[in-house]
BATOR-79399 format. One line per 8 residues: number of its first residue (from 1); their letters; for each residue x, y, z of C-alpha. Coordinates in steps of 0.2 Angstrom, whole numbers, plus 5000, padded with zeros to 4 digits. Example, Ala and Ser with C-alpha at 12.3 -4.5 7.8 and 13.67 -1.06 7.14 Angstrom:
! BATOR-79399
1) as) 5062/4978/5039 | 5068/4995/5036 $
This chain:
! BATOR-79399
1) xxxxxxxx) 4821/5024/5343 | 4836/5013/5348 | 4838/5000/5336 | 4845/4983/5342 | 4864/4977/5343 | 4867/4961/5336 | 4882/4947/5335 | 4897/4950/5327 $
9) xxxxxxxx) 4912/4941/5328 | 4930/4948/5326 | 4941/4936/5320 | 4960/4941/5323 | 4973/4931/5316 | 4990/4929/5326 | 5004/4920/5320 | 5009/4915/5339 $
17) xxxxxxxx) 4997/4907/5342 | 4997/4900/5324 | 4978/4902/5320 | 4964/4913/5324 | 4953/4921/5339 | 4936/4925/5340 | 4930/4937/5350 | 4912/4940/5351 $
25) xxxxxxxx) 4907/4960/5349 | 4887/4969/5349 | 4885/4983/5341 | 4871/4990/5329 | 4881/4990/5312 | 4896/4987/5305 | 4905/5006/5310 | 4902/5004/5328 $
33) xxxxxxxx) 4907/4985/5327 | 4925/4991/5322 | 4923/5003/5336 | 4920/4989/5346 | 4934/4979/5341 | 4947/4993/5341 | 4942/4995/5361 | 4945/4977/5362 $
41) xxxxxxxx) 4964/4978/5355 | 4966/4992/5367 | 4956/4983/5385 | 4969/4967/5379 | 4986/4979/5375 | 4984/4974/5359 | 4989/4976/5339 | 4972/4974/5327 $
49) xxxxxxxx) 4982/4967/5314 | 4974/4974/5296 | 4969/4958/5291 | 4957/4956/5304 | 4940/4954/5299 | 4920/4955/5304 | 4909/4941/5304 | 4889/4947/5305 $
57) xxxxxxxx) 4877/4933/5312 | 4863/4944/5313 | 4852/4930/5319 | 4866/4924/5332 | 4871/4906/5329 | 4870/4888/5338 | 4885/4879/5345 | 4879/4861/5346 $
65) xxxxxxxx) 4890/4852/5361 | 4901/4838/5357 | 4909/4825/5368 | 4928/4822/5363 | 4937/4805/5366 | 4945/4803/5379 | 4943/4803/5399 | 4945/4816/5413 $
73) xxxxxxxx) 4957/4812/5427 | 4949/4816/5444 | 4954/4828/5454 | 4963/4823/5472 | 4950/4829/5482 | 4939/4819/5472 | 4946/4801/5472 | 4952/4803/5491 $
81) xx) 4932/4805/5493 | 4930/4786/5487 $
C-alpha cells in the first residue's frame, strides 16, 4: 500500500537576497523530502546551502489573506476604459 505524501517546506537561506525561500515539497518522509529538495537545487541551477533545513506540516497549514496599505495604480488600458 502507498502511503500519502504530505507538505514539507524547504527553507533555503541566501545571503543575495538577504533572507530566506520557501519552497514547498511532497514527499512521504523526511529521506525522500531531501530527495526532493536536492532535485529542486538542481531543476533551479542551484547550491543547497548546508544550512538549509526541512519544515514538516503534516496537517498542511492555512494562509489567512491580508490587505496591505496602500492603493493599486490602474493600468492604461484600464483608465482609458473610463
Amino acid at each position: 500500500m502507498k502511503t500519502a505524501k504530505t507538505l514539507w517546506m524547504l527553507d533555503v537561506p541566501y545571503e543575495e537576497i538577504r533572507g530566506s525561500m520557501l519552497v514547498p515539497l511532497y514527499a512521504e518522509d523526511e529521506q525522500e523530502a531531501w530527495i526532493e529538495a536536492h532535485r529542486w537545487a538542481l531543476r533551479c541551477d542551484r547550491m543547497l546551502p548546508t544550512n538549509a533545513k526541512l519544515v514538516h506540516f503534516a496537517q498542511g497549514f492555512t494562509v489567512n489573506r491580508r490587505v496591505l496599505p496602500g492603493s493599486l495604480e490602474a493600468r492604461a488600458s484600464e483608465r482609458d476604459d473610463e
